[in-house]
N, CA, C and O of each residue as an XYZ file, in Angstrom:
832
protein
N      89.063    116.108     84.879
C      89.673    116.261     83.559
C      88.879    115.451     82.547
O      88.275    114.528     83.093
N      88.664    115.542     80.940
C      87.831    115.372     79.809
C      88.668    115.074     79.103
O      89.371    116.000     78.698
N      88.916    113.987     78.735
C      90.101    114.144     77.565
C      88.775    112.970     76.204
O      87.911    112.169     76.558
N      89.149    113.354     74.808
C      87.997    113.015     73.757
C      89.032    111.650     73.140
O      90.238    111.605     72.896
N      88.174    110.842     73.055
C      88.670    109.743     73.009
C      87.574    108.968     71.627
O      86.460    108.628     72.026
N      87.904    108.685     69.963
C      87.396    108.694     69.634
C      85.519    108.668     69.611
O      84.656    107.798     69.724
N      85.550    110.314     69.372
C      84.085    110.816     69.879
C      83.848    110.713     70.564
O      82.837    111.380     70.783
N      84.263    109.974     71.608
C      83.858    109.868     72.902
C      84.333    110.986     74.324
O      85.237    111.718     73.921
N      84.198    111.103     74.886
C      84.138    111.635     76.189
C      84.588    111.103     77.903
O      83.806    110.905     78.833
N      86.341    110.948     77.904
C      85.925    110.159     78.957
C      86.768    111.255     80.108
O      87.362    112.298     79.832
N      86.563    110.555     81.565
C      86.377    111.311     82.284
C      87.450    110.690     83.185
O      87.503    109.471     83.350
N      88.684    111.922     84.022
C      89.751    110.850     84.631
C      89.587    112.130     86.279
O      89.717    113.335     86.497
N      89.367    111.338     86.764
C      88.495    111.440     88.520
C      90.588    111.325     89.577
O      91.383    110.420     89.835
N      90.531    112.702     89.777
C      91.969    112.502     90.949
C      91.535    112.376     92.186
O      90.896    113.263     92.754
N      91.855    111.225     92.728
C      91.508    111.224     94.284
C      92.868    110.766     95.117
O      93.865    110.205     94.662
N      92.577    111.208     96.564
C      93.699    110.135     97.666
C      93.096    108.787     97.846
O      91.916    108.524     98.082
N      94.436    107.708     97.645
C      94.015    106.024     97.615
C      93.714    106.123     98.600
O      94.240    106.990     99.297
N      92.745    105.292     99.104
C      92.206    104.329    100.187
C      92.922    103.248    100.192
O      93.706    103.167     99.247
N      92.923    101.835    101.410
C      93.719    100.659    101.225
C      92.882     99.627    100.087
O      93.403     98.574     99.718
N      91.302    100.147     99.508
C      90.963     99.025     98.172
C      91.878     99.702     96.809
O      91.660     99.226     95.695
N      92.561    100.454     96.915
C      93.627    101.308     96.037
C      94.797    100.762     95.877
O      95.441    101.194     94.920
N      95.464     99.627     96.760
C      96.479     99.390     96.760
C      96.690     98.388     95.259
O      97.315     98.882     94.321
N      96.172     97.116     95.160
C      96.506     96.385     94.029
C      96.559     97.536     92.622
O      97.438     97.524     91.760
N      95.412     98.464     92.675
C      95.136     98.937     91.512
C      96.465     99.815     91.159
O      96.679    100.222     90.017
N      97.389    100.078     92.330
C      98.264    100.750     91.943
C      99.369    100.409     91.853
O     100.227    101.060     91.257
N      99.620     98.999     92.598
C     101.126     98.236     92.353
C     100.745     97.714     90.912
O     101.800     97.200     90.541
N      99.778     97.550     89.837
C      99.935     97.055     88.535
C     100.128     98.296     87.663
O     100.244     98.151     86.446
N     100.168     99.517     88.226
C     100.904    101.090     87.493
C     102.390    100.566     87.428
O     103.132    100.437     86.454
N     102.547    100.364     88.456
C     104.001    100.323     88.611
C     104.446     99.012     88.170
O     105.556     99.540     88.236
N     104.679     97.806     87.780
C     104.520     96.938     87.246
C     104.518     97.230     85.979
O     105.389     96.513     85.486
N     103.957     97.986     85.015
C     103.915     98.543     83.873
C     104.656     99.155     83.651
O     104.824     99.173     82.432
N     105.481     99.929     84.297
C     106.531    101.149     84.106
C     107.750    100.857     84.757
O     108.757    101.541     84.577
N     107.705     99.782     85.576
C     108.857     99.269     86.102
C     110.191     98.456     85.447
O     109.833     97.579     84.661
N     111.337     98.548     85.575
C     112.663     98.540     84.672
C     113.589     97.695     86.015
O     113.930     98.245     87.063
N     113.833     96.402     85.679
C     114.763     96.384     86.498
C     116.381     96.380     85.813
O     116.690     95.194     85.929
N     116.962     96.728     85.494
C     118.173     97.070     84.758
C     119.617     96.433     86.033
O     120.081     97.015     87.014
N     119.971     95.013     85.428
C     121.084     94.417     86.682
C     122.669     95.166     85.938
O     123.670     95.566     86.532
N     122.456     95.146     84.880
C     123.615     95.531     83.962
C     123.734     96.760     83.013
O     123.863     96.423     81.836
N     123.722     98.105     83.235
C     123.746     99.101     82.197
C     124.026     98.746     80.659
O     123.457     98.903     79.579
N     125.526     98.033     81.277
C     126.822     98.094     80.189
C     125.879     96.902     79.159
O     126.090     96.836     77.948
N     124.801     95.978     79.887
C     124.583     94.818     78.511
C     123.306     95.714     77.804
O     122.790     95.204     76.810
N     122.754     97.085     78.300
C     121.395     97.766     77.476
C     121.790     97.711     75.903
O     122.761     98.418     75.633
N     121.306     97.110     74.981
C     121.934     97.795     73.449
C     121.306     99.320     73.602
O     120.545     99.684     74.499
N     121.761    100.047     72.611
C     121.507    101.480     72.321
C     120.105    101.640     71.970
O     119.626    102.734     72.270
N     119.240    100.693     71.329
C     117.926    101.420     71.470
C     117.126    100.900     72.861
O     116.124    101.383     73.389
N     117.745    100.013     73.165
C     116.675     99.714     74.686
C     117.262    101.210     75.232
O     116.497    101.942     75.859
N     118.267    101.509     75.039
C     118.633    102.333     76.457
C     117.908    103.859     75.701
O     117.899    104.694     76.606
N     117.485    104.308     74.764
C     117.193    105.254     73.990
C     115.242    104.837     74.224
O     114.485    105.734     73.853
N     114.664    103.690     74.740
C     113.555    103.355     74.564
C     113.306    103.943     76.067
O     112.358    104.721     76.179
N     113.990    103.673     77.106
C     113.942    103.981     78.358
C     114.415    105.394     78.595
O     113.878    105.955     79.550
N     115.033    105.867     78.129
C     115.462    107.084     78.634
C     114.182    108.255     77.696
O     114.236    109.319     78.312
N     113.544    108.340     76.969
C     112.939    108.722     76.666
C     111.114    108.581     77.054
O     110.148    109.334     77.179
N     111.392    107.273     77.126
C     109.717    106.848     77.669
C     109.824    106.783     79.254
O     108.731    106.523     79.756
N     110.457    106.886     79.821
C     110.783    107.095     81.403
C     110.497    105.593     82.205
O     110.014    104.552     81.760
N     110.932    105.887     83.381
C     110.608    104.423     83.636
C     110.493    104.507     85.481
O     110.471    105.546     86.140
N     110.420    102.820     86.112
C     110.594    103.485     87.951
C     111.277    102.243     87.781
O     111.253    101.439     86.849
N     112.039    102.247     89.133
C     113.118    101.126     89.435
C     112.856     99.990     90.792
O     113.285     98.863     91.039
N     112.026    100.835     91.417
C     111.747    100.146     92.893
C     111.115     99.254     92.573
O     110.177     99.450     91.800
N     111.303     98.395     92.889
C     110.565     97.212     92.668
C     109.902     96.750     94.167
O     110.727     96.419     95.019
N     108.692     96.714     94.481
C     108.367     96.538     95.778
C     106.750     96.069     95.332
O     106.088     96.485     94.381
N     106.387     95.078     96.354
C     104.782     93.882     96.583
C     104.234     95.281     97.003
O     104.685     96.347     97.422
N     103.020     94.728     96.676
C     101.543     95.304     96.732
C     101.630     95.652     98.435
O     101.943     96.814     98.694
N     101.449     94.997     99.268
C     101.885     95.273    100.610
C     102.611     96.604    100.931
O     102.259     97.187    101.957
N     103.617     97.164    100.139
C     104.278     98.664    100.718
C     102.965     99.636    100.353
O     102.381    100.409    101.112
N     102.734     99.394     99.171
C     101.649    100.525     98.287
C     100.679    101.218    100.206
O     100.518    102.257    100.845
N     100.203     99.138    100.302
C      99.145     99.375    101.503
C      99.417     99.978    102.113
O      98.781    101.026    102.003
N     100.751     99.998    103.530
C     101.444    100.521    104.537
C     101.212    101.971    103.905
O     100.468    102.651    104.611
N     101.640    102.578    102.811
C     102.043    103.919    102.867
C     100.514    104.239    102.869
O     100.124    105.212    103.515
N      99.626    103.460    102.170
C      98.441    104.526    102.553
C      97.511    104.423    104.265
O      96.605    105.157    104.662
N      97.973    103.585    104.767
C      98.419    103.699    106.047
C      98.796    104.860    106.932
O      98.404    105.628    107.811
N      99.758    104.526    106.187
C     101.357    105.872    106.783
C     100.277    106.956    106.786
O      99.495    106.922    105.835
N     100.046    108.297    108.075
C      99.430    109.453    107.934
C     100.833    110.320    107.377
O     100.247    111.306    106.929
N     101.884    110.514    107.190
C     102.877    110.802    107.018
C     103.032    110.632    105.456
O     103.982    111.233    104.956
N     102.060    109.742    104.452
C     102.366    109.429    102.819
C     100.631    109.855    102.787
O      99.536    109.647    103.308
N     101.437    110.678    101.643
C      99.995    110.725    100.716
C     100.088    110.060     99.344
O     101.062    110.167     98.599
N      98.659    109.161     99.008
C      99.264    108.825     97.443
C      97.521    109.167     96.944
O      96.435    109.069     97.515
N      98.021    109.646     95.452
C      96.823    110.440     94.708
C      96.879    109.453     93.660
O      98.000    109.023     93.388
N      96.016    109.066     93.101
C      95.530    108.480     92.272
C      94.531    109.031     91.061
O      93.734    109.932     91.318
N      94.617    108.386     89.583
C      93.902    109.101     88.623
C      92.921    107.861     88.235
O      93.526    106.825     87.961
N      91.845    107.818     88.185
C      90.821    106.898     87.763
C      90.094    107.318     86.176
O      89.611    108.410     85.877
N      90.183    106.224     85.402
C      89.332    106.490     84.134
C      87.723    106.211     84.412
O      87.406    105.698     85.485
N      86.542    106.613     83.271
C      85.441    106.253     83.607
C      84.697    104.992     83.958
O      83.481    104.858     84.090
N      85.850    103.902     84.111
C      85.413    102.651     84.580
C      86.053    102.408     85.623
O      86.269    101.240     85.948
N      86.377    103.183     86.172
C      86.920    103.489     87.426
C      87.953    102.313     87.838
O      87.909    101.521     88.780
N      88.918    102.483     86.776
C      90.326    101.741     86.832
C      91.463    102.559     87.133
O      91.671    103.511     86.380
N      92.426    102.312     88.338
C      93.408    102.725     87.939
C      94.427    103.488     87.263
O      95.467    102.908     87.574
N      94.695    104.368     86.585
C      95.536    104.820     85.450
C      96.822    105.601     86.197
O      97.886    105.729     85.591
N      96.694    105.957     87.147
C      98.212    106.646     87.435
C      98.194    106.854     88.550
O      97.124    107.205     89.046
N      99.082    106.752     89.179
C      99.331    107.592     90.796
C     100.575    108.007     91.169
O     101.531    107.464     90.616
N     100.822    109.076     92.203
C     101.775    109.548     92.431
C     101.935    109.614     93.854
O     100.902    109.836     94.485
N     103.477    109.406     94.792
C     103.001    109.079     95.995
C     104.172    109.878     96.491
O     105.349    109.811     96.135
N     103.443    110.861     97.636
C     104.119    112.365     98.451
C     104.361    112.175     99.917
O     103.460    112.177    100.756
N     105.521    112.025    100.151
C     106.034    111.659    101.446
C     106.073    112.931    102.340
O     106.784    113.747    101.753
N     105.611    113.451    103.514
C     105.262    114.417    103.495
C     106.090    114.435    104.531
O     106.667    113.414    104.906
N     106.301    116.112    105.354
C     107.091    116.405    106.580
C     108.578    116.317    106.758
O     109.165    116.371    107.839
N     109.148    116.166    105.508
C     110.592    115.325    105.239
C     111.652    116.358    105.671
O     111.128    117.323    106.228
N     112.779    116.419    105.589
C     114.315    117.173    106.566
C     115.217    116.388    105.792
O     115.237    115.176    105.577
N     115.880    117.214    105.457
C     117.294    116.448    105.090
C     117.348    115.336    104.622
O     116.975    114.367    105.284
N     117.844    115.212    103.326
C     117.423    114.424    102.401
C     118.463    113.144    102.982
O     118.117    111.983    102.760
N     119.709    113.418    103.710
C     120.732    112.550    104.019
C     120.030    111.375    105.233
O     120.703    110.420    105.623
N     118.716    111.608    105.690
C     118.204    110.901    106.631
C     117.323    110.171    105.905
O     116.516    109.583    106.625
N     117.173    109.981    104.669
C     115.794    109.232    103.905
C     116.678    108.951    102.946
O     116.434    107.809    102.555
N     117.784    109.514    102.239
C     118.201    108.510    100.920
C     120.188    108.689    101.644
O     121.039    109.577    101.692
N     120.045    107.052    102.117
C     121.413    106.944    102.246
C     122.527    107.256    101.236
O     123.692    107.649    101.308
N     121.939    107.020    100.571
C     123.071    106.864     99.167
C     123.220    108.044     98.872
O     123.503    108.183     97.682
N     123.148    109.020     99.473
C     123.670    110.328     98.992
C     124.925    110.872    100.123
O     124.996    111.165    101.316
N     125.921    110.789     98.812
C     127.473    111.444     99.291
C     127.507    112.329     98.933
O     127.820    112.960     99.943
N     127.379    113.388     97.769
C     127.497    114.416     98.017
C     126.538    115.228     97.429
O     125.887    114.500     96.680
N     125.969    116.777     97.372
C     125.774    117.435     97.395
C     126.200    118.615     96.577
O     127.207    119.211     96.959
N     125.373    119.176     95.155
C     126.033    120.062     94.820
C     124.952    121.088     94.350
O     123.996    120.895     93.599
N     125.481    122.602     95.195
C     124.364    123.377     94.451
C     124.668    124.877     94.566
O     125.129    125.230     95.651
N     124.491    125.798     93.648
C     124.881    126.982     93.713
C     124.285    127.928     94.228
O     124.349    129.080     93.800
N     123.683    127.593     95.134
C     122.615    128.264     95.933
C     122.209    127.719     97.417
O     121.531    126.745     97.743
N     122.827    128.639     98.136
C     123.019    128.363     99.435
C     121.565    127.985    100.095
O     121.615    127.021    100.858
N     119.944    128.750     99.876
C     119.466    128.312    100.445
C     118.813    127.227     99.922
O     117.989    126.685    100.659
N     119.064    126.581     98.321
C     118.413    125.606     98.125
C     119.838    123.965     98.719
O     119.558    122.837     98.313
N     120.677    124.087     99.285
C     121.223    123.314    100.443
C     120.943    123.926    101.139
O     121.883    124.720    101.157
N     120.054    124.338    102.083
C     120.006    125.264    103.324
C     118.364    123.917    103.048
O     118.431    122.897    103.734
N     117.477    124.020    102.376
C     116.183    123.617    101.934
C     116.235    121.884    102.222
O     115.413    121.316    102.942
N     117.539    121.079    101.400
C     117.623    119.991    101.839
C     118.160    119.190    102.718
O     117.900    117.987    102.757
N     119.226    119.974    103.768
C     119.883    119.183    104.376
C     119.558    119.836    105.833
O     120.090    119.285    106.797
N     118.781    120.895    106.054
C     118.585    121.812    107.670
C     117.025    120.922    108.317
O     115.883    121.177    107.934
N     117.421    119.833    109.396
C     116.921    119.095    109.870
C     115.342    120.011    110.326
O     114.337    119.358    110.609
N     115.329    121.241    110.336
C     114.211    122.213    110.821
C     113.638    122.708    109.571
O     112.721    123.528    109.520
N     114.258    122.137    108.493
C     113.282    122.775    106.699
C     112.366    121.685    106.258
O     112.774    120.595    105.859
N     111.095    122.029    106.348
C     110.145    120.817    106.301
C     109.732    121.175    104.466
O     109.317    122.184    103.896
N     110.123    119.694    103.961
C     109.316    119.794    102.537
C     109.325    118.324    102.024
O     110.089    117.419    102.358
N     108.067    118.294    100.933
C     107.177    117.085    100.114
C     108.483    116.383     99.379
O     109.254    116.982     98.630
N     108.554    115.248     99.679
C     109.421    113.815     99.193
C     108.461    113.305     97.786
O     107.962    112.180     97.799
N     108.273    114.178     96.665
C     107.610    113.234     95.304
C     108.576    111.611     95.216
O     109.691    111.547     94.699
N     108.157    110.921     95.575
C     109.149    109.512     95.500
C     108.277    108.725     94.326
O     108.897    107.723     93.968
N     107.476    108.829     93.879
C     107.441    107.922     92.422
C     105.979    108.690     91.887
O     105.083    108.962     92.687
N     105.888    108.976     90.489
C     104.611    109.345     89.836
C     104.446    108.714     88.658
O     105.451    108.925     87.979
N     103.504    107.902     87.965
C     103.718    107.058     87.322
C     101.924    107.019     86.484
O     100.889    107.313     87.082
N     101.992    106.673     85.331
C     100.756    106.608     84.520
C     101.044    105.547     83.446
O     102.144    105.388     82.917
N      99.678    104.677     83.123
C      99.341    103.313     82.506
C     100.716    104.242     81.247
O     100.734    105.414     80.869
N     101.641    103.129     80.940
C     102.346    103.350     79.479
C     101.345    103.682     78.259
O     101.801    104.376     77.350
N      99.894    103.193     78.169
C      99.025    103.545     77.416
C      98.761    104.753     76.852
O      98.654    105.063     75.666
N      98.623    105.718     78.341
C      98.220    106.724     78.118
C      99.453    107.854     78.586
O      99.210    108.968     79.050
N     100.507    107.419     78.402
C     101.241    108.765     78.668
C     101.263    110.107     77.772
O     101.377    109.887     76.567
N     101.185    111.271     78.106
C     101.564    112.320     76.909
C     100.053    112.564     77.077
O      99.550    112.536     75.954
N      99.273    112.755     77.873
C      97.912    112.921     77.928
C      97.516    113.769     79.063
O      96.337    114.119     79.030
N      98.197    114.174     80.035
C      98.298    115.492     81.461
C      98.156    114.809     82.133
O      98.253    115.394     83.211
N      97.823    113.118     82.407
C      97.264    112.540     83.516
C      98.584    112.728     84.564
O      98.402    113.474     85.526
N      99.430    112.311     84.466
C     100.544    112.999     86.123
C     100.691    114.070     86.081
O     100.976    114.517     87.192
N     100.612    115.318     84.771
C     100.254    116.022     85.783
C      98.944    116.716     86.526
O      98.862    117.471     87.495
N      97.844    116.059     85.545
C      96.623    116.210     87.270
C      96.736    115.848     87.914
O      96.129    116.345     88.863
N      97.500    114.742     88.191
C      97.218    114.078     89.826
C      98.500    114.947     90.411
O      98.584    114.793     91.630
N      99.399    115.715     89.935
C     100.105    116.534     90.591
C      99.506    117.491     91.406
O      99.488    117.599     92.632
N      98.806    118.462     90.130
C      98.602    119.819     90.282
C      97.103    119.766     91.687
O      96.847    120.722     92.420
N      96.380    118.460     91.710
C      95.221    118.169     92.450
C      95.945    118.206     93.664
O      95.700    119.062     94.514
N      97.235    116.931     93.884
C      97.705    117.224     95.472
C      98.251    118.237     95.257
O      97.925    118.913     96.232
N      99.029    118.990     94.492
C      99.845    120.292     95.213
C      98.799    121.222     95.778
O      99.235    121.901     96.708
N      97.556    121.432     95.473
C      97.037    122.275     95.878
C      96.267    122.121     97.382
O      95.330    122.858     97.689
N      96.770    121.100     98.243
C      96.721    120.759     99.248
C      97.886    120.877    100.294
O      97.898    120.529    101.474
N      98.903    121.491     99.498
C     100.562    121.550    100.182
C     100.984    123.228    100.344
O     100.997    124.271     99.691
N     101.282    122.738    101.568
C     101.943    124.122    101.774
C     103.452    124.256    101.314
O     103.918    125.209    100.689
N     104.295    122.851    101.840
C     105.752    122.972    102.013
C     105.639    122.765    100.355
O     104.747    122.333     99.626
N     107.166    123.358    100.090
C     107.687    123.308     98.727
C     107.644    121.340     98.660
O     107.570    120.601     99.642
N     107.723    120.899     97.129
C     107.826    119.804     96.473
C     109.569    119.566     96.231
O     110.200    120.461     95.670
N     110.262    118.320     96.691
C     111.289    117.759     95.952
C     111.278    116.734     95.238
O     110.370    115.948     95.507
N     112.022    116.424     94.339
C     111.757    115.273     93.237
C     113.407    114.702     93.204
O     114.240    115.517     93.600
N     113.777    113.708     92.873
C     114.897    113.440     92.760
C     114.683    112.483     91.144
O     113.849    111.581     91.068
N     115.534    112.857     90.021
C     115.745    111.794     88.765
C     117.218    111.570     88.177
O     118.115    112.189     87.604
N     116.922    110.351     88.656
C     118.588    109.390     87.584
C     118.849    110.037     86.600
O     118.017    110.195     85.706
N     120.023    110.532     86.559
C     121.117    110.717     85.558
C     121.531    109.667     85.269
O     120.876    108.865     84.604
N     122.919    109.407     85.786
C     123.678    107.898     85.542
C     123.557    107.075     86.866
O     123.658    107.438     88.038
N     123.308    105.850     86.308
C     123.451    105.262     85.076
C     122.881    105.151     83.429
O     123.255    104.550     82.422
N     121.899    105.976     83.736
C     120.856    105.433     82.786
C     119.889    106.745     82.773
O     118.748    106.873     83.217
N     120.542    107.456     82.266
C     119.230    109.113     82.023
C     117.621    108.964     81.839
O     116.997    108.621     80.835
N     117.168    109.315     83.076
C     115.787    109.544     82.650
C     114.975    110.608     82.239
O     113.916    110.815     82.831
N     115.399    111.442     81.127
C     115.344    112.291     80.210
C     113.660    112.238     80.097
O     113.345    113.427     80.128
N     112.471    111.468     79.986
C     111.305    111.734     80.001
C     110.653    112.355     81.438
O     109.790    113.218     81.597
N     111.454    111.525     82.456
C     110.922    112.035     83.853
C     111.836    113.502     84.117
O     111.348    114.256     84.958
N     112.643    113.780     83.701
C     113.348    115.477     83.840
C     111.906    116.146     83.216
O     111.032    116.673     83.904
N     111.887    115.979     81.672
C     111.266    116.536     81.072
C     109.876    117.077     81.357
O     109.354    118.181     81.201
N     109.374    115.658     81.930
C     108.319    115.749     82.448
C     107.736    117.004     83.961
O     106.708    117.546     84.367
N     109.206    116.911     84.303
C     109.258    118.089     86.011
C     109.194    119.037     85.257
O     108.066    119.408     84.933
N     110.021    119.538     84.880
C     110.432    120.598     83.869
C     108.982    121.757     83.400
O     108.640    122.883     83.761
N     108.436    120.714     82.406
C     106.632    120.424     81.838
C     106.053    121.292     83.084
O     105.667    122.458     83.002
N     106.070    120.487     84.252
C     105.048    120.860     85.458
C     105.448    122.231     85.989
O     104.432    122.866     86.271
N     106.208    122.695     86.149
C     106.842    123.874     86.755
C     107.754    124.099     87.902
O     107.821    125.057     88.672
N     108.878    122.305     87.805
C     109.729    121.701     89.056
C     111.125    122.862     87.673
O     111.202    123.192     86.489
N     112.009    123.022     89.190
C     113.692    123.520     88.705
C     114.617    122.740     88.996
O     114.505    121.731     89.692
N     115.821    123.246     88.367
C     116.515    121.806     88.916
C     117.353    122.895     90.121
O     117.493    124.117     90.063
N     117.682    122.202     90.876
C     118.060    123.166     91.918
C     119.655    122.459     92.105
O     120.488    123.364     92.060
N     120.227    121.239     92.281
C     121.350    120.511     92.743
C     121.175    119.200     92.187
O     120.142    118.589     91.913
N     122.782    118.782     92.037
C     123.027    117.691     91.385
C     123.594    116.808     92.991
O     124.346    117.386     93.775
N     123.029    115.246     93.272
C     123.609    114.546     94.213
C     124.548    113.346     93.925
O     124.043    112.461     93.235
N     125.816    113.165     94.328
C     126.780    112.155     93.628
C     126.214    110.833     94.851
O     125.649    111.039     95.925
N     126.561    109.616     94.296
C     126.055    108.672     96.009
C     125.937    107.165     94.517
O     125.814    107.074     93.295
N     126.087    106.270     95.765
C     125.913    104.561     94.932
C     125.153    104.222     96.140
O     125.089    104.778     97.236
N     124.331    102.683     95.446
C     122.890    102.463     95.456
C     123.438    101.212     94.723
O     123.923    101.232     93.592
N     123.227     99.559     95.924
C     123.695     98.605     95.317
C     125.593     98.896     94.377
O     125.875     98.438     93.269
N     126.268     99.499     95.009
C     127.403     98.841     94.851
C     127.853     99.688     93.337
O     128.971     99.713     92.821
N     126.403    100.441     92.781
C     126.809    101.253     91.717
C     126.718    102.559     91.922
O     125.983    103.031     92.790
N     127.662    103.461     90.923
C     128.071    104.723     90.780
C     126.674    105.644     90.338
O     126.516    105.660     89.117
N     125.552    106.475     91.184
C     124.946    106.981     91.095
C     124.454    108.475     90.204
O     124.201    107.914     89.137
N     124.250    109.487     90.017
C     123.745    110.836     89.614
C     122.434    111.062     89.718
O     121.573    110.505     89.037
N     122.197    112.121     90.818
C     120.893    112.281     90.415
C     120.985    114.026     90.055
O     121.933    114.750     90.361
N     119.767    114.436     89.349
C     119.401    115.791     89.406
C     118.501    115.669     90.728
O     118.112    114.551     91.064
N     118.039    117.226     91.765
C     117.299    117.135     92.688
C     116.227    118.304     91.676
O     116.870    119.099     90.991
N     115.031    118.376     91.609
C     114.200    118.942     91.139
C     113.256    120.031     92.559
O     113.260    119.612     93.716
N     112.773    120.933     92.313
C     112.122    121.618     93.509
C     110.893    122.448     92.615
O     110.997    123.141     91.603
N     109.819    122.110     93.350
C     108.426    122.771     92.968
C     107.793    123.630     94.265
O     107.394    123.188     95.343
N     107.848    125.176     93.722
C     108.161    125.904     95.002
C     108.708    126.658     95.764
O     109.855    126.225     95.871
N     108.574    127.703     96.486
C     109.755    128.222     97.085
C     110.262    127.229     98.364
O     109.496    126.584     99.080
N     111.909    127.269     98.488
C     112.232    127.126     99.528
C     112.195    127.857    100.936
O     112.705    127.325    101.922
């Protein structure tokens, strides 16, 4: 990808991390990361600053980044600028079944379409876990997630799932953003996570 950068020309390179990939990508996340202990104390424009500019919540050391690129089971893609820094990555849990065996916190289940619950919960339906995609706050609004999407999808057979917060705290840029790429929303999941009252939308890129 070429994106023109006063007169200039620069150049953003999608590859799969290696383990010298790991620091460069726990400081993505670090940048975009929100830890939110209290909804109810957000004033109205923090919560209007976040729900629009999107955000990630996991908070996890440089050490997991490593393991998953480890893991033959995780793929993580990465976007490099022409100084071959860092700028975004997105990380695809692959081979996944039933979403109730990987995210506890899901109680229930809602969807008007039998085989898209047929897709997440049938221990024999194999499909891609998108669990975090993320780009420097710098440069968002520029295609960089979604090249590093559209680069791994074209390495995938099984359909893509995505899961994004509703409540507590709408992440209205990361919907938007699926949406953008060519993800549907397929089912809404009710479930708490730390002791709070959850919503997610489930997103699907793909046939089931």
């Amino acid at each position: 990808m070429e994106k023109k950068k006063n007169n200039e020309t620069e150049q953003f390179l999608v590859t799969k991390a290696d383990e010298a990939d790991s620091q460069g990508i726990h400081k993505i996340l670090l940048k975009n990361l929100i830890e939110v202990k209290n909804v109810n104390s957000l004033t109205s424009k923090e919560k209007e600053m976040l729900t629009e500019h999107g955000f990630l919540r996991k908070e996890v050391p440089e050490s997991y980044y490593l393991e998953l690129i480890k893991n033959p089971e995780v793929d993580i893609y990465i976007a490099k600028n022409s100084s071959n820094e860092i700028i975004g990555f997105a990380t695809f849990h692959l081979n996944k079944a039933d979403i109730r065996r990987f995210r506890s916190s899901v109680d229930k289940i809602d969807t008007n379409r039998p085989e898209n619950l047929d897709l997440l919960t049938d221990s024999y339906k194999k499909f891609i876990y998108l669990d975090q995609i993320a780009v420097d706050p710098k440069l968002h609004r520029n295609g960089i997630g979604k090249l590093i999407f559209q680069t791994a999808q074209q390495n995938f057979t099984d359909p893509v799932v995505s899961f994004i917060v509703k409540t507590p705290l709408d992440n209205v840029a990361s919907a938007k953003w699926h949406e953008k790429v060519g993800f549907a929303h397929i089912a809404t999941v009710d479930g708490k996570y730390k002791d709070t009252k959850f919503n997610w939308w489930v997103y699907l890129f793909g046939k089931s």
